[in-house]
N, C-alpha and C positions, 0 to 999 in steps of 0.2 A: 451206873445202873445198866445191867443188859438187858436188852429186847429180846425177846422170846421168838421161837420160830414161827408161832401159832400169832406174836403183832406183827409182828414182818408181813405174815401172810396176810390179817387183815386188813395192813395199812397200803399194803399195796393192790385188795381186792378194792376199798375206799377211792383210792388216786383212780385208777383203770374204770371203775364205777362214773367218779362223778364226769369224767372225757366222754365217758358213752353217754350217760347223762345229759351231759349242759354244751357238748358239741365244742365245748373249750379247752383249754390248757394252755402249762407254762413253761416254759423252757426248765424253771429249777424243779418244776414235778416232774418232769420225764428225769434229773439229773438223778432227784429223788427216786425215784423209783426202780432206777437205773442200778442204784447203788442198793437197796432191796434183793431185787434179782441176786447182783454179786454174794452176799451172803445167802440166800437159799441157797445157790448153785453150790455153795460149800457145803451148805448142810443135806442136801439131795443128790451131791456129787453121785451117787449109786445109783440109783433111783430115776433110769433111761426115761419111762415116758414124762416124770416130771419135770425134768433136764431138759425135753423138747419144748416141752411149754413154755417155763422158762426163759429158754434162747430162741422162741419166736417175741416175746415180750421185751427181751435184752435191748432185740436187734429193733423192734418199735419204739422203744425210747431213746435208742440212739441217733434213730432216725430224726423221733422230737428234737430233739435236743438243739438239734443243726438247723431248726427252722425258726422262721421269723414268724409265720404263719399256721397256726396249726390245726384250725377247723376243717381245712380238706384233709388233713394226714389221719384225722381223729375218723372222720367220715370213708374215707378209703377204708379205714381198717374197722370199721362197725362193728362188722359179725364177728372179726376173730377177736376183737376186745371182748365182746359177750362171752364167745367161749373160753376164755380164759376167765374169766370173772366164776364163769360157771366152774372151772376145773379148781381152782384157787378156794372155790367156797366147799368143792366135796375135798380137798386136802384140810381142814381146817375144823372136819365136822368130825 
């Protein structure tokens, strides 16, 4: 069964949500998420300012990813997790 561009986009406004949320995270949701991205950026490869968002999100999960620790990585990135959450939900409306 394929995932749609439209769950991709919600499942990964979801994962970015509940970080901002609950101040937590896990190494296999940034892996998840990670791999998310990978297919948008296929399917938006054209589509410059989405592609920016995108690959500031990429590079925040791969950051996750590497950490044993991730309530300061989650808090560091607060505001840009919102705006992305925010950018991810006017793609998807």
């Amino acid at each position: 069964m394929t995932i749609s561009k439209e769950n991709h986009i919600t499942l990964l406004k979801d994962i970015l949500s509940t970080h901002c949320q609950d101040c937590s995270g896990s190494s296999s949701q940034y892996a998840q998420a990670s791999r998310i991205v990978d297919n948008l950026l296929v399917e938006f490869g054209q589509e410059e300012d989405i592609k920016k968002v995108l690959s500031e999100i990429q590079n925040y999960c791969k950051q996750g990813t590497q950490l044993s620790y991730h309530t300061d990585h989650i808090n560091e990135n607060q505001t840009a997790i919102s705006k992305w959450v925010e950018h991810l939900h006017s793609m998807n409306s």
